[in-house]
KOLSE-578259 format. One record per residue (C-alpha): x, z, y; residue number from 1. Coordinates in steps of 0.25 Angstrom, whole numbers, plus 2048, in hexadecimal, padded with zeros to 3 digits. Layout:
site X X | Z Z | Y Y | seq NUM
...
This chain:
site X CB4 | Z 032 | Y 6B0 | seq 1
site X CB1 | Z 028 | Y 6A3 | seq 2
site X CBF | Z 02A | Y 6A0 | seq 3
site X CBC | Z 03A | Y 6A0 | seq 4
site X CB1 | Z 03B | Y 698 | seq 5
site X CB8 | Z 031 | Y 68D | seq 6
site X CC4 | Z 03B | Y 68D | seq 7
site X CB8 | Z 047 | Y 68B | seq 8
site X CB2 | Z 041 | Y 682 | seq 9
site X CBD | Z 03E | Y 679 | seq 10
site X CC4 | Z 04A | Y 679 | seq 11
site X CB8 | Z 052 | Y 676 | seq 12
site X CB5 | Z 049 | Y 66A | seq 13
site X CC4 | Z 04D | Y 668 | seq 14
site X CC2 | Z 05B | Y 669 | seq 15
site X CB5 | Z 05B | Y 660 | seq 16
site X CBD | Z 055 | Y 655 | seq 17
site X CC8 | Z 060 | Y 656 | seq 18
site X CC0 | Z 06B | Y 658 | seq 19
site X CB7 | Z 066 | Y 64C | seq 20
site X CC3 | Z 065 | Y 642 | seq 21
site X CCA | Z 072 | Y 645 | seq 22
site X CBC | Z 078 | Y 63F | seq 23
site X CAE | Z 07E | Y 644 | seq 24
site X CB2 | Z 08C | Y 647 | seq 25
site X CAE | Z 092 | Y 656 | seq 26
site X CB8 | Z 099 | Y 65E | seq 27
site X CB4 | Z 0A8 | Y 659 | seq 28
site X CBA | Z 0A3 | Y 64D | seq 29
site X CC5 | Z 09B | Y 64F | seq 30
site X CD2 | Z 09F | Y 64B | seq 31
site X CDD | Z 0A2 | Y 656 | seq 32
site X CE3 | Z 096 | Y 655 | seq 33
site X CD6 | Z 08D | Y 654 | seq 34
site X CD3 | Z 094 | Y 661 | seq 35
site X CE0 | Z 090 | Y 668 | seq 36
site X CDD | Z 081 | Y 663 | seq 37
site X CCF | Z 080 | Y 667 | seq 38
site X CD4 | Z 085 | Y 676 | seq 39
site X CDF | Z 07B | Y 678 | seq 40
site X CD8 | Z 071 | Y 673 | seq 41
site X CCD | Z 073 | Y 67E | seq 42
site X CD8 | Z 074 | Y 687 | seq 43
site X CE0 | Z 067 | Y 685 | seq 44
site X CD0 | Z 060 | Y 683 | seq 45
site X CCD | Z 063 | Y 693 | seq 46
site X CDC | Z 05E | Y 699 | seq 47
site X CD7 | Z 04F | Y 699 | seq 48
site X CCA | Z 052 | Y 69B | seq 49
site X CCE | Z 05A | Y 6A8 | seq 50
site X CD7 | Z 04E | Y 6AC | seq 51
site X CD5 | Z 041 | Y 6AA | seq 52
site X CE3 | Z 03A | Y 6AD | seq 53
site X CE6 | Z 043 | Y 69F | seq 54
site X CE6 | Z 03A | Y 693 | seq 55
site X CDB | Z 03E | Y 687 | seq 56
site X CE5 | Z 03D | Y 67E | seq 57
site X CEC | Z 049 | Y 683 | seq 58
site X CE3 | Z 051 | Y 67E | seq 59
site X CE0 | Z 04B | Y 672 | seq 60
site X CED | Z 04C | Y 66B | seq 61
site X CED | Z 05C | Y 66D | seq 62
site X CE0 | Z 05D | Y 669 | seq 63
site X CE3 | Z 057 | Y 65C | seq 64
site X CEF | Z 05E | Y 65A | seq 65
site X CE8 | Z 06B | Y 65E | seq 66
site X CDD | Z 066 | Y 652 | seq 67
site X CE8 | Z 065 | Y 649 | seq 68
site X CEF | Z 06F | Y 64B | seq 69
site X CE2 | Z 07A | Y 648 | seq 70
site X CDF | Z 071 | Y 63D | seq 71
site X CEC | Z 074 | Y 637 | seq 72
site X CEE | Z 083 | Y 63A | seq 73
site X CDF | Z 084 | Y 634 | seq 74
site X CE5 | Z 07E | Y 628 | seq 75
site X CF1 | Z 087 | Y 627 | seq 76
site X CEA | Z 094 | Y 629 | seq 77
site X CE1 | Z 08F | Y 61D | seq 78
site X CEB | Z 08E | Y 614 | seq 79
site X CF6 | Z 09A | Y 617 | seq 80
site X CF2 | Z 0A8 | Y 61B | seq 81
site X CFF | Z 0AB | Y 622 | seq 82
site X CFC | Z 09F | Y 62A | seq 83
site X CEF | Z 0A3 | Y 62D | seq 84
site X CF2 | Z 0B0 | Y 632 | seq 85
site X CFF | Z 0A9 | Y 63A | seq 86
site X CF5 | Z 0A0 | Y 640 | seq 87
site X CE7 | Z 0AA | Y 641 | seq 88
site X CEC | Z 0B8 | Y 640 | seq 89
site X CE5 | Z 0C1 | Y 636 | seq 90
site X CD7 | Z 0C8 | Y 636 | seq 91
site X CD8 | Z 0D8 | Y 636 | seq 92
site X CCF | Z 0E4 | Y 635 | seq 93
site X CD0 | Z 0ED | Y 643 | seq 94
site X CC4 | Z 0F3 | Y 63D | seq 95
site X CC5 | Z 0FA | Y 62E | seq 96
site X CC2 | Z 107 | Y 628 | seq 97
site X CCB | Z 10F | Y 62F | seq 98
site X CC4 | Z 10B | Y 63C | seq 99
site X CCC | Z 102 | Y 646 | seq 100
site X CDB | Z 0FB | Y 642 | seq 101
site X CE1 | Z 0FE | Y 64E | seq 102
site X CED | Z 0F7 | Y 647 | seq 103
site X CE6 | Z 0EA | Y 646 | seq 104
site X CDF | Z 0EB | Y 653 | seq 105
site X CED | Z 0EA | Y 659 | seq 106
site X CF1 | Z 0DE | Y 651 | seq 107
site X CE7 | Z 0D7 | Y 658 | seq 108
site X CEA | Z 0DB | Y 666 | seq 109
site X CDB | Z 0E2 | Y 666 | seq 110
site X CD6 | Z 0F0 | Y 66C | seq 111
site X CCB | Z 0F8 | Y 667 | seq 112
site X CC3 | Z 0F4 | Y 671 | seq 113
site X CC4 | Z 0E5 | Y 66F | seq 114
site X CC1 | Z 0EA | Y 65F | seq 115
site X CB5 | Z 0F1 | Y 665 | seq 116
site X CAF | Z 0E5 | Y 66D | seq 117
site X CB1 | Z 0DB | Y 660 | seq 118
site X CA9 | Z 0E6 | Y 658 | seq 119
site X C9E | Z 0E5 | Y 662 | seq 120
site X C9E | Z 0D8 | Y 662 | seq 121
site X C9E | Z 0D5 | Y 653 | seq 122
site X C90 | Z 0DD | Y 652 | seq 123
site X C96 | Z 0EB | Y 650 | seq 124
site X C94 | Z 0F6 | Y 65B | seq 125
site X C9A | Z 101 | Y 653 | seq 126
site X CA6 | Z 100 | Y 64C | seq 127
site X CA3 | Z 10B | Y 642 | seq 128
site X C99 | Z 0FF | Y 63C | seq 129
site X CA6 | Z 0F8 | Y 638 | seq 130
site X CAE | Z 0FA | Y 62C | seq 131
site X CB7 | Z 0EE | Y 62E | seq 132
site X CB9 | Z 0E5 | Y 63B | seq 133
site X CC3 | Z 0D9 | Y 639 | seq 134
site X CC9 | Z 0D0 | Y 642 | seq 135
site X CC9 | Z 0C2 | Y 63F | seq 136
site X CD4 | Z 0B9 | Y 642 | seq 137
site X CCB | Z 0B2 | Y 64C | seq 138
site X CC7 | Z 0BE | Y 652 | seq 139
site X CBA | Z 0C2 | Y 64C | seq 140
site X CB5 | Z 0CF | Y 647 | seq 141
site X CB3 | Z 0D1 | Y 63A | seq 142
site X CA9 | Z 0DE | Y 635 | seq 143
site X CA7 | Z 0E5 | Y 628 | seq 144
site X C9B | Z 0EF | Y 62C | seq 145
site X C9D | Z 0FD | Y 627 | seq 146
site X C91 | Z 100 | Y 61D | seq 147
site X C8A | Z 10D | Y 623 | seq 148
site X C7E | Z 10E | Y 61B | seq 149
site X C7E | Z 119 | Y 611 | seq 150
site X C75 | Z 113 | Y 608 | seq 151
site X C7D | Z 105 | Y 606 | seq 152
site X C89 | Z 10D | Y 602 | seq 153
site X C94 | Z 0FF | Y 602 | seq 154
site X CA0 | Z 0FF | Y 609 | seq 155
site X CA5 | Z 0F5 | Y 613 | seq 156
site X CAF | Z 0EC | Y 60D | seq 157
site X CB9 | Z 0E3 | Y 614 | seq 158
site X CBE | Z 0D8 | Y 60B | seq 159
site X CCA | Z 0D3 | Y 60C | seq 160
site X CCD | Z 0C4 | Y 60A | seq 161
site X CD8 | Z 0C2 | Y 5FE | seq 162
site X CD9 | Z 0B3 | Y 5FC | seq 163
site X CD4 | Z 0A6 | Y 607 | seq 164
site X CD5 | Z 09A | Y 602 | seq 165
site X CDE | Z 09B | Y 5F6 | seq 166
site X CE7 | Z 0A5 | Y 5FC | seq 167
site X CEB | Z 0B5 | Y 5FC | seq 168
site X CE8 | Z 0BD | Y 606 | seq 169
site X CF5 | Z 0C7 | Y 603 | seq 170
site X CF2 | Z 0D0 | Y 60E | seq 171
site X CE5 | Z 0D4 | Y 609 | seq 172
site X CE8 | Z 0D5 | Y 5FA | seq 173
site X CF0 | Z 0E1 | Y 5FE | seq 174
site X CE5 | Z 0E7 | Y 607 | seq 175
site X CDD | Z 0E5 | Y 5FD | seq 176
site X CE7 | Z 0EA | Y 5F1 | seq 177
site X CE5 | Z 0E1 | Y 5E9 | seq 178
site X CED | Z 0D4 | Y 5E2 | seq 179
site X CEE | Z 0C5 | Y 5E0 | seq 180
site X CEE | Z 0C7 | Y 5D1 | seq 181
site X CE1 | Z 0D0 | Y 5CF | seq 182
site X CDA | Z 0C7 | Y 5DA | seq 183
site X CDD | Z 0BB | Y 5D2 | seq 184
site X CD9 | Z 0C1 | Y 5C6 | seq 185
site X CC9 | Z 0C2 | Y 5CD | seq 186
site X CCC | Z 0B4 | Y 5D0 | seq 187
site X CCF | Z 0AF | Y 5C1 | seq 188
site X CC3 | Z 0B8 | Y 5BD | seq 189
site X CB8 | Z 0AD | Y 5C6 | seq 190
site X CBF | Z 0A2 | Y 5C1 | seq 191
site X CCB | Z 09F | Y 5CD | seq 192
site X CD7 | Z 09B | Y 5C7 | seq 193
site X CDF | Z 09D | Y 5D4 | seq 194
site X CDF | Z 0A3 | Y 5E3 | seq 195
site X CE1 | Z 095 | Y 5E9 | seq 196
site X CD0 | Z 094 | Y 5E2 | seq 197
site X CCC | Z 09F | Y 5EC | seq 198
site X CC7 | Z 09B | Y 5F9 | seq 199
site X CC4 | Z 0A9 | Y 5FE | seq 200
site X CC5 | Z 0B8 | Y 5F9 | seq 201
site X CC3 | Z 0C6 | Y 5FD | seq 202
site X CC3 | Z 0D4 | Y 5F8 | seq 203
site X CBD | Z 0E0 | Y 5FA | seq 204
site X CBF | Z 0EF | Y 5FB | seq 205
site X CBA | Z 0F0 | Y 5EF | seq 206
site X CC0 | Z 0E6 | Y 5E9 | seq 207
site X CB4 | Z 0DC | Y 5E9 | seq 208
site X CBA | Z 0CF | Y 5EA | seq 209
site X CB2 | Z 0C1 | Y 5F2 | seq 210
site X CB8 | Z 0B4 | Y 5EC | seq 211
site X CB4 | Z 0A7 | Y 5F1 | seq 212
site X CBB | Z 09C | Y 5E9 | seq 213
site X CBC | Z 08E | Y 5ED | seq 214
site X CB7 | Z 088 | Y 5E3 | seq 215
site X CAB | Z 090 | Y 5DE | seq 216
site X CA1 | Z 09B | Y 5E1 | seq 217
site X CA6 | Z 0A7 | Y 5E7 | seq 218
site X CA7 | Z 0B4 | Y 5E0 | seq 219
site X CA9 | Z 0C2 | Y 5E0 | seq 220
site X CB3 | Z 0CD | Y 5D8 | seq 221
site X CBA | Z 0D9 | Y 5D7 | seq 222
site X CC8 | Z 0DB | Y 5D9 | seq 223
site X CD3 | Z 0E6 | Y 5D9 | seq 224
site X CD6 | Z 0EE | Y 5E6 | seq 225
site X CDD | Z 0F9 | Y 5EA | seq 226
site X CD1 | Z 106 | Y 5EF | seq 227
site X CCC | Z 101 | Y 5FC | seq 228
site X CD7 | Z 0F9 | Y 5FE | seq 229
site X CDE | Z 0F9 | Y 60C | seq 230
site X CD3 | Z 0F3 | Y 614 | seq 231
């Protein structure tokens, strides 16, 4: 029995220790992969719990490897998009203002009725409320609501995120018709010699611009698109 509660005790001291360096995130928002990690880890923490002729260290050594392993991925997925995406997926709109993407529903292996239930369950009960619903990589629904009062004339925008953590977001430099170059020139006017001084940037339809730098205050701008864009 001693023996037992010794092998509980310091494996759970080992767990807490993993589970507190891969980060303070909660399952609803944990990444595919974190997920996968987290649940093998509780599994190979209860083997030599359940049996006691099964050395501790047995479970140890996966666990720290498993710790490792989402430490690293973690990292990765920070500092390459492509990896991110290999590892993470992408987040796409199945809601947008042509109503739903059926095309994007598919990808994801979703119905309209599981679309309707996480409307429902995000605080929404009629979808004519929503301009834009995305899908987050973790699984969550993101909404833009859909401005209906006629006296507060604005339209619902839906940025899209053009640079994390020094990098381009290709993809939606496209969407949003718009380029490296005049981005950078909004950049150079606040005083950012380069992209890799951003810590996070989005745009708008409208071509309203949120920056966020690393190093300083945010600010906001105005940059070129194309009418509307394509989101």
């Amino acid at each position: 029995m001693l023996i037992i509660f010794i092998k509980s005790f310091i494996i759970f001291v080992v767990v807490l220790i993993a589970v507190r360096l891969m980060g303070k995130r909660t399952i609803s928002e944990m990444q595919p992969f974190e997920l996968v990690i987290t649940l093998v880890i509780a599994e190979v923490a209860c083997i030599p719990i359940n049996d006691p002729y099964i050395p501790f260290y047995s479970s140890i050594v996966p666990i720290v490897t498993l710790s490792f392993l989402q430490i690293v991925l973690s990292f990765v997925a920070r500092k390459s998009l492509w990896a991110r995406r290999m590892i993470s997926g992408k987040a796409l709109i199945v809601i947008d203002k042509n109503g739903i993407n059926f095309e994007n529903l598919q990808k994801m292996n979703m119905n309209v009725h599981d679309l309707i239930e996480t409307v429902h369950t995000s605080g929404y009960m009629d979808i004519n409320e929503i301009e834009y619903a995305i899908i987050e990589t973790n699984g969550k629904m993101s909404v833009v609501e859909r401005m209906t009062d006629p006296t507060k004339p604005v339209p619902a925008l839906l940025p899209l995120i053009l640079i994390v953590d020094g990098k381009w977001n290709d993809d939606n430099l496209k969407k949003a018709g718009t380029t490296e170059s005049a981005v950078n020139v909004v950049l150079h006017k606040n005083g950012l010699k380069s992209v890799k001084d951003v810590l996070y940037a989005d745009v708008r339809q409208d071509g309203s611009m949120y920056v966020s730098p690393k190093k300083s205050k945010f600010f906001t701008a105005k940059v070129a698109v194309s009418k509307g864009g394509s989101w």
